[in-house]
N, C-alpha and C positions, 0 to 999 in steps of 0.2 A: 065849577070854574076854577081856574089855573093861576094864581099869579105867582110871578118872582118879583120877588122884593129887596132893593137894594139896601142896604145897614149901614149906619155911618163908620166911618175910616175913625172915627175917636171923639168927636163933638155928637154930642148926643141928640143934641138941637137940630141936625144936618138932615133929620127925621123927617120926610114930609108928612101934609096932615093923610093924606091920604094913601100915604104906607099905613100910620096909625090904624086908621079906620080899618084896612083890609087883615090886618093883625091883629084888632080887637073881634073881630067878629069869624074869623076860620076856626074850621075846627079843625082842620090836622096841621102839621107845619111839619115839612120835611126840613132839614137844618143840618151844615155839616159836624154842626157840637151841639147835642141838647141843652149843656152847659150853661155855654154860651148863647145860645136861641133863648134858655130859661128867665137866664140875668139879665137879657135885653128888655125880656117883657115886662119881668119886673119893676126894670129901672124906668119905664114908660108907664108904669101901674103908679109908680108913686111920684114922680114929675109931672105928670097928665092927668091925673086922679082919673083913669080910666081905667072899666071893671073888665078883663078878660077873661074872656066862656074858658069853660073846661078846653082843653085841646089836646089830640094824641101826639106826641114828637116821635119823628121819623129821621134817625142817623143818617144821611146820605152825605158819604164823601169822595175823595179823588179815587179813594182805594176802590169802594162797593158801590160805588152809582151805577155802572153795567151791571150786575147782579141784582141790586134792587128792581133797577129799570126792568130787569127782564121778568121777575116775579109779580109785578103791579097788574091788579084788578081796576079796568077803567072805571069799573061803577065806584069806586073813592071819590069819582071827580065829578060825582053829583051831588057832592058836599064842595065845603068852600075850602079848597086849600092852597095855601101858601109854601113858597120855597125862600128862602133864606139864605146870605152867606154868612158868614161871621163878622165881614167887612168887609163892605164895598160891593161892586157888581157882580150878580151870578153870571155864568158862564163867561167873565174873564178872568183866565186866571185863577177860575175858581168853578167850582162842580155847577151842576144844571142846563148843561148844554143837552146830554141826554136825553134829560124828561122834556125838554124842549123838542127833540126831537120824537119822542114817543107821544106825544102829543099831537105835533103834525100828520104823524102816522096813524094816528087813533082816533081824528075826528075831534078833537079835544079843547075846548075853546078856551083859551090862556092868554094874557096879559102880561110884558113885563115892564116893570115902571123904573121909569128913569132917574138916576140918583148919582149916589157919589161911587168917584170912579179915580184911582189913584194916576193911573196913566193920564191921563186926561187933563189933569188937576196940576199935573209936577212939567205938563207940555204946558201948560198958558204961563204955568209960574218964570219960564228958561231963559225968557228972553229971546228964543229964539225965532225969527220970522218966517224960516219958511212953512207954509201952510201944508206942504205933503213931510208926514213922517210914516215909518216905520214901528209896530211893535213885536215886540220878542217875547215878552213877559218872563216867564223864570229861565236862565239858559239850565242846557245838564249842567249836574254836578264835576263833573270830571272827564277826563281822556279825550279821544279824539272829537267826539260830538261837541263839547264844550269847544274846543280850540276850531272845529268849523264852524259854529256860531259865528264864533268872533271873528275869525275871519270876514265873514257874509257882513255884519254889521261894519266893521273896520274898512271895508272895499267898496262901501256903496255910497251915493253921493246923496242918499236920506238921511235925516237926524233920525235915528233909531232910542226906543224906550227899551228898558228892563226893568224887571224886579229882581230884587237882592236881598238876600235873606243879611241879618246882622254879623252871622256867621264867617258867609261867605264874602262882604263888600270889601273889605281889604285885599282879597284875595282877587278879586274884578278889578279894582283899579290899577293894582301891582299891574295885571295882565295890560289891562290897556295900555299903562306908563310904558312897559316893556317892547311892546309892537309900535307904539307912535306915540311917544312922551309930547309932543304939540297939539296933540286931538284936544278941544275944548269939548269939557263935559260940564255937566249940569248934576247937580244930586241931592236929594231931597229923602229928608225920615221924618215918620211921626205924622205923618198928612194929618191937618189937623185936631191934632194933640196939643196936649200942652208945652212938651218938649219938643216940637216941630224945627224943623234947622232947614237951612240950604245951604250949598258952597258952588261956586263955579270959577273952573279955572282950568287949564289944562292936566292933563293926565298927570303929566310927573309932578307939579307943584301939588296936584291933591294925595298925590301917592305920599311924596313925602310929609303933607301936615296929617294923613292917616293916624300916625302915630297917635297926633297928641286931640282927636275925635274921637267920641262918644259913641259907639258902635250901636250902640243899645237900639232896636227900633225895624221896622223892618223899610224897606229905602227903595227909591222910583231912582232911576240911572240914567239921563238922556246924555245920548252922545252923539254930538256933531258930524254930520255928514261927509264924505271927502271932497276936498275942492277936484274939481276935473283933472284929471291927471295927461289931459290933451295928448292923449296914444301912446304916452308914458307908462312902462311894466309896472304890475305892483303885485302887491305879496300874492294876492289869491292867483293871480297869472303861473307865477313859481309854482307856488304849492300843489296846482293843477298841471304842471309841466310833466312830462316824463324821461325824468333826468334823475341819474344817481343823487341820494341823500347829502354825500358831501360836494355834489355842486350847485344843489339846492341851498344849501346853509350858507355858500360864499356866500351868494345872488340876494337871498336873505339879508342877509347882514349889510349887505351895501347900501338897502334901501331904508334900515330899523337902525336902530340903536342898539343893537344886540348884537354881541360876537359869533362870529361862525359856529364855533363851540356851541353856546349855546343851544343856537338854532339847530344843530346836529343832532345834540342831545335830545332836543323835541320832538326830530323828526323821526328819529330811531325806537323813542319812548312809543311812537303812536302810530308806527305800524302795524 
């Protein structure tokens, strides 16, 4: 038998009893950090005073989940084994989609049990009412993929989620302030941790208190929906147009806060 098993976001407590049980009693545990799979159990060995069996750990992560998937002996899954994230939900946003599906494909009888889930958790926190959103989870890192993300999120009239590494979150909101400094976002670090924070307020007012916030943490993004633009152009309309670069950046710039220049620059940058 199969299960995946959700890991608390930071409160250790957030553990249900019956993740416990199925993590006291497997013997293998596939896990994207043995590390961290090791320290969880410990720290549940001596909060719980519960005895955990010997068990083999099995590295599976973003990088080698295809590769492992593809070497696995189904006769393992006549033993009791568990999948693991580091925190929060497997297969969002995080490795086990795979073996979920190598499982389907194999006859494979699995379980995944429901738990804590940072998307999930930073949409009830937002305030926001409407009931259909969007999620992105991590955008790319850079160039044009990233700036068609945003676009997609920016032009659709769903509240869209992300994750944001700490790295990159100054760098995300800068973006947003830049294409629509009045977008209300929503931003949330630390999902229940001890230094857990929120802020909500539009794009440019949180761009500019960036500065003086605590980056540290990794951060849930919700961003407000567009109101209807009632057959009114908007950026992704341009952007998909097929029209020279510098008449693209006027058209740009009419609609943003951003100078022609700018948007020039962007658009030459991500050809």
């Amino acid at each position: 038998m199969l299960y995946f098993i959700p890991t608390p976001l930071g409160n250790i407590e957030d553990l249900s009893k019956r993740a416990i049980k199925y993590l006291k009693s497997c013997e293998i545990v596939f896990c994207e950090d043995t590390r961290v799979a090791k320290k969880l159990l410990n720290l549940i060995k001596e909060r719980y005073s519960v005895e955990m069996t010997p068990k083999e750990f099995i590295s599976m992560h973003s990088h080698n989940e295809k590769e492992i998937v593809e070497k696995l002996d189904k006769q393992i899954f006549q033993k009791s084994v568990v999948y693991m994230s580091d925190a929060g939900m497997p297969c969002i946003s995080d490795p086990g989609v795979y073996l979920v599906r190598y499982a389907q494909q194999n006859g494979i009888e699995y379980e995944v049990l429901p738990g804590s889930n940072a998307a999930v958790t930073a949409y009830a926190s937002s305030g926001f009412v409407e009931k259909e959103f969007l999620f992105f989870g991590f955008l790319p890192h850079k160039g044009s993929e990233r700036e068609s993300s945003l676009v997609k999120i920016l032009d659709n009239e769903y509240n869209t989620i992300i994750y944001e590494s700490p790295h990159r979150i100054k760098k995300l909101v800068k973006e947003i302030a830049d294409k629509d400094g009045d977008r209300e976002i929503f931003m949330q670090k630390e999902i229940s941790k001890m230094h857990q924070k929120w802020y909500k307020d539009s794009a440019k007012n949180l761009n500019d208190a960036m500065q003086n916030i605590n980056t540290k943490g990794e951060w849930v993004v919700v961003v407000k929906g567009k109101k209807n633009s009632n057959g009114q152009i908007t950026q992704n309309d341009i952007l998909k147009a097929d029209i020279a670069p510098k008449q693209k950046a006027k058209l740009l710039s009419k609609i943003s806060n951003r100078s022609t220049k700018e948007w020039y620059l962007e658009l030459i940058a991500n050809q």
